[in-house]
N, C-alpha and C positions, 0 to 999 in steps of 0.2 A: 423696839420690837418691829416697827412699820417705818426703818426707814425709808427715805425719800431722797433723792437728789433734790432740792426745791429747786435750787438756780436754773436746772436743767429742764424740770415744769412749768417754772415760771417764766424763761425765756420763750419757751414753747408755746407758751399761753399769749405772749405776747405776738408771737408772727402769725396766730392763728389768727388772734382779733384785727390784725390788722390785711389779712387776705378778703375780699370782697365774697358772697354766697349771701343775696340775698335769696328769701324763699323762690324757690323755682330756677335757679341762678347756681346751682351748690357745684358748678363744675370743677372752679377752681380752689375752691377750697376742699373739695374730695381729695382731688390731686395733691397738693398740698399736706393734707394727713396721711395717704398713700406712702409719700416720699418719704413720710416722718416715722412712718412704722416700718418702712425697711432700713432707715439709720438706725433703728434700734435693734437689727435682727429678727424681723418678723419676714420668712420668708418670702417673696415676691408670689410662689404659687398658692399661698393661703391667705390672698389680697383678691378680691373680686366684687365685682357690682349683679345686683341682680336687674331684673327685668319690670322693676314697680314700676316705674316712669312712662312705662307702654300702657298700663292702666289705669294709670291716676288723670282724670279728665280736663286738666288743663294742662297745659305746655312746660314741660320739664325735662332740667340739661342732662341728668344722670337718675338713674338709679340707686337706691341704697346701698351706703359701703358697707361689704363682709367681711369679717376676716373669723377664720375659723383655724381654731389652734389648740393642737396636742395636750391631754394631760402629760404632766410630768412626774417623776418620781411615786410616791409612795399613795397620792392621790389622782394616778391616770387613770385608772377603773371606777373614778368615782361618776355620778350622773353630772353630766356637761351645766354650765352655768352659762346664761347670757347678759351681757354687761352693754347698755345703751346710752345715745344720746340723740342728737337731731345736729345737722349740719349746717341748717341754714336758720338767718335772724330775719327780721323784719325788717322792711323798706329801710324804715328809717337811721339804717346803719348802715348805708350807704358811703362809705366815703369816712370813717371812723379812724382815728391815728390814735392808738394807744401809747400812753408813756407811764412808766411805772411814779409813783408817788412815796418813797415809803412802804407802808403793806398794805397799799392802794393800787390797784392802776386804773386812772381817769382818761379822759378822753379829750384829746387837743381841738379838735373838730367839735362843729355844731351840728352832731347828730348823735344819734341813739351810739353805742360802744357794742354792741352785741356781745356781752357775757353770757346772753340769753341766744346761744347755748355752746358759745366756744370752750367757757370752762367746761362744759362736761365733755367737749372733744378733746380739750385738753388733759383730763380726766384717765380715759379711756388710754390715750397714747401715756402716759408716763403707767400708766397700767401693766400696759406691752414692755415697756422699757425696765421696769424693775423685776418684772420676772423673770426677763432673760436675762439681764446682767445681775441680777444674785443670784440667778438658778433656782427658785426659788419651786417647792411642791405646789402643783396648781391640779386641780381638775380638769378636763377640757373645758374651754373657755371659748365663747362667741362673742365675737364685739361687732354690733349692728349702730353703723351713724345712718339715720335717716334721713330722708330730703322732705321738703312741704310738712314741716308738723307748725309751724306758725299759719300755714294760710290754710289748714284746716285735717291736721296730722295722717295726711294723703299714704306717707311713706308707707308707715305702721298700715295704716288699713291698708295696703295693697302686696305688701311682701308676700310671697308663695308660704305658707305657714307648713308643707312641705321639708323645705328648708330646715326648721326650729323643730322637728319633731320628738329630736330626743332634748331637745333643754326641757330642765326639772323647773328652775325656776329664772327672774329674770331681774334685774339691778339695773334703773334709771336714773341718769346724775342730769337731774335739768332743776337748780333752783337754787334758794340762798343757803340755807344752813344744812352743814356737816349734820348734824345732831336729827334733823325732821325724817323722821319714817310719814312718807304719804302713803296709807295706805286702798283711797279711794277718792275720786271723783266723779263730779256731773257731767251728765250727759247733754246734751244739746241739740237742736232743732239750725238747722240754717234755712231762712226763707227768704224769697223777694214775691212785689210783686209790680205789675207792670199796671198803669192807670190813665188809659186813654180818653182824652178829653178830646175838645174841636176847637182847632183855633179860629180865633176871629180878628179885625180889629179892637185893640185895648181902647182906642179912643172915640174911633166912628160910633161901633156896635159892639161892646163889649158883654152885651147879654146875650148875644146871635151864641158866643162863644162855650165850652165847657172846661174850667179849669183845672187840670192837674194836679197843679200845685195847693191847689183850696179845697180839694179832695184830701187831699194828704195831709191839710191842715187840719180839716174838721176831724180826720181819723186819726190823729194823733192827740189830738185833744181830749176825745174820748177813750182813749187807754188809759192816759195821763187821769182822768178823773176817776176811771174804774180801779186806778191801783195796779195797771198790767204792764207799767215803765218802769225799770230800775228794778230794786230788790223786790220783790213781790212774795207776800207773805197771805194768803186766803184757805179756810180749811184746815189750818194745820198745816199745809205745803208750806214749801218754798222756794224761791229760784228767781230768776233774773234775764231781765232782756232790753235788748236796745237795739236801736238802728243806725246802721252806720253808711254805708255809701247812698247818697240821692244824686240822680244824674238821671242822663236823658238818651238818645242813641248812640251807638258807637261811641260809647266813652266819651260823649260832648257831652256839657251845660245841660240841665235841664230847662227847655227852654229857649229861644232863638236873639228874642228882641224885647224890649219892654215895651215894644207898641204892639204884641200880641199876645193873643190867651195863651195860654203855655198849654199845649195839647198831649202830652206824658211824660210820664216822668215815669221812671224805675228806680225803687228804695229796696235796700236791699237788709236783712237784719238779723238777729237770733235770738234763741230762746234758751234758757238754761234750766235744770234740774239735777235735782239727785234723783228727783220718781222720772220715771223715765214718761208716765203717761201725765204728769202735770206739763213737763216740757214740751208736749203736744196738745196742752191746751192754752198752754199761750200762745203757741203758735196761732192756734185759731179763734183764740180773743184778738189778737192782730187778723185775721182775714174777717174776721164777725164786723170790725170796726171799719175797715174800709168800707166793704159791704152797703153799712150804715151810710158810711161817709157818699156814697155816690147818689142816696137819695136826696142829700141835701146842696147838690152842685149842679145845679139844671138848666138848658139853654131857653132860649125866648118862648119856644113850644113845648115845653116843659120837658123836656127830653134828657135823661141821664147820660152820663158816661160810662163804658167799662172797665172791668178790670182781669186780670188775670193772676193768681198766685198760684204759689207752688210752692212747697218746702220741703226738704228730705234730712232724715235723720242725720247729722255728720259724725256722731260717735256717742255710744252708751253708756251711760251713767255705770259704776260698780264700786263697792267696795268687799275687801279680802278681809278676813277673819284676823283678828289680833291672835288668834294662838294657830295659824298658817306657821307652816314651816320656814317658809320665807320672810314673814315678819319675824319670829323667834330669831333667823339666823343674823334678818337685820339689827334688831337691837343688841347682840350678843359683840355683834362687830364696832358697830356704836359704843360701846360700853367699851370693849378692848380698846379703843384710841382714847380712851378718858373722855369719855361725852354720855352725855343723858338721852337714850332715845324719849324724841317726842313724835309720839302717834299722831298721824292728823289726817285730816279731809279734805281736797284740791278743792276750790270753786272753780277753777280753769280746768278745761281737759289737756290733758296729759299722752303722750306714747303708750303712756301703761294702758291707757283706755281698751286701747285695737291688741295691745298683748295679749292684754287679759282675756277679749275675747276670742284672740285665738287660744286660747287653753295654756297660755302661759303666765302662772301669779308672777306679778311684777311690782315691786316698791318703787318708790322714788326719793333719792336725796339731793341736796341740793350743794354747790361747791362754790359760794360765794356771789352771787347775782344778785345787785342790787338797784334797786330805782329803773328795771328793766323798760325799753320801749319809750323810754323818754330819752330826752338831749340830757339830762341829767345823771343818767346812768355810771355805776362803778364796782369796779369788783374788787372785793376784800379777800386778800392772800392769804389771810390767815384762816378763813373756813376754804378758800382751795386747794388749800395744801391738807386743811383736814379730811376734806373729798377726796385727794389723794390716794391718802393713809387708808380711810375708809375701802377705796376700791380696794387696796393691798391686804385689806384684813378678811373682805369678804372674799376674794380671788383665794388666801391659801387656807383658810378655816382657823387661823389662828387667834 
């Protein structure tokens, strides 16, 4: 009932993974799926980028890909459906040589494979490709690839929601299994903050000085004892946070020399939630704790250092109703490809996140992505050919 060309997905699948777009980077692999949805018959005038990348605040090569396409047949008058993914991977899939294994394909190179998220680019074009060459009844159909959803799903938050305002509902292929209905995720906090010490010399006069680095120590240690690193469960909450880039100006060291006090440092971190106001409170058990930490790092005249932080929400916790129309119509399609829907809860934030709050309910399935963001990474054929199928059952309602 949901046939597929696989060879013709799976070849597809492979020249995407192996086109470069890392996050911020997505030029050439836009281009790339461009080219691929007009071999398939998708007009060249109903191919466009919009204008996100003009206000997404860091530096990015394009804008999100549109393609906005006609119902057909007996289902054109029905309300429009939008069908997404994300175009670009993380760093660390840089330089990735896909080669098929069997109903594997692994990665020849020592880096990340970026399945996270070319199957579900790959997804979306064999989408396009079976509808036109079976002809097959579709609803209007919008397929949105996004740029910057790994370095903080910029795309999604920035699209003109203009654009979307007759889609009903929306269908996101970013994960491992065919079978998973996501129907909600956490929301999260991004902060840094900046911790100005005094240098000195390390060996002359190394109490003249105020350390940065020992600032940051004492107040990570004090998170670590309060329970506000990792999974953090208090109250009944719960959610999760860490820290990840430590550095010092200009994307240098933090730090110059080990014969001096290391006079700032910039850490930079997040905070996770389903409550949307718990994930602002660790945020500010992280500022509470530096806070702390600067009365215990003082120079010869007992003089503290400062600091500065700042956090801003980067996307909203939600979750959609199990008896939403959009989940109904998810599991129903799930179910027609011979699969079990499984309902679930992202701990990652997702595109659906910024959909959703644009007024568009969005699920998420996933087409085979596995061991993502590591050198280990690989993707299993056989749930992306069922992401396939699946796109093909929710595109004609069959």
């Amino acid at each position: 009932m949901f046939k597929i060309d696989s060879q013709a997905a799976i070849d597809r699948l492979l020249r995407f993974l192996a086109v470069p777009g890392i996050t911020g980077e997505e030029g050439k692999i836009a281009k790339e799926i461009g080219e691929s949805l007009k071999a398939v018959g998708v007009p060249p005038k109903s191919i466009h980028h919009d204008d996100a990348n003009t206000r997404i605040p860091v530096p990015t090569q394009t804008g999100n890909l549109v393609v906005v396409l006609p119902g057909v047949g007996a289902l054109a008058n029905a309300p429009r459906q939008l069908f997404m993914t994300h175009l670009d991977t993380v760093p660390l899939c840089a330089g990735a040589k896909p080669v098929r294994k069997g109903k594997k394909i692994v990665n020849e190179a020592e880096t990340a494979l970026g399945g996270d998220n070319r199957t579900g680019c790959a997804v979306l074009v064999t989408l396009a490709a079976e509808l036109i060459q079976q002809r097959l009844p579709h609803p209007p159909i919008t397929l949105l690839f996004t740029v910057r959803e790994e370095s903080g799903l910029y795309g999604a938050r920035h699209l003109n929601p203009a654009e979307f305002d007759d889609v009903s509902m929306g269908f996101n292929f970013d994960g491992r299994s065919a079978g998973d209905v996501f129907i909600g995720a956490v929301g999260a906090d991004r902060w840094e903050v900046e911790l100005f010490g005094k240098a000195s010399h390390a060996g002359v006069a190394p109490e003249r000085g105020i350390s940065a680095m020992m600032i940051l120590a004492y107040a990570m240690t004090d998170i670590k004892a309060k329970g506000w690193w990792g999974k953090i469960s208090k109250d009944g909450k719960e959610g999760a946070s860490n820290i990840g880039p430590v550095g010092g100006k200009h994307d240098k060291t933090a730090g110059d020399a080990t014969n001096v006090v290391t006079d700032y440092v910039l850490v930079k971190g997040e905070s996770r939630s389903h409550d949307a106001r718990f994930f602002k409170a660790i945020s500010n058990a992280y500022k509470d704790a530096f806070s702390a930490a600067l009365k215990k790092v003082l120079d010869h005249e007992g003089k503290p250092g400062k600091m500065k932080f700042t956090s801003h929400t980067d996307y909203f916790p939600f979750k959609i109703s199990e008896k939403a129309p959009v989940v109904a119509k998810a599991s129903r399609a799930i179910t027609a490809i011979g699969r079990t829907p499984n309902i679930r809860v992202a701990n990652g934030g997702l595109d659906a996140n910024w959909m959703v709050k644009h007024n568009i309910p969005t699920v998420t399935f996933g087409a085979g992505q596995n061991e993502i963001h590591t050198t280990k990474e690989w993707v299993d054929l056989v749930e992306f050919e069922a992401g396939c199928q699946l796109a093909l059952a929710l595109a004609t309602g069959m």
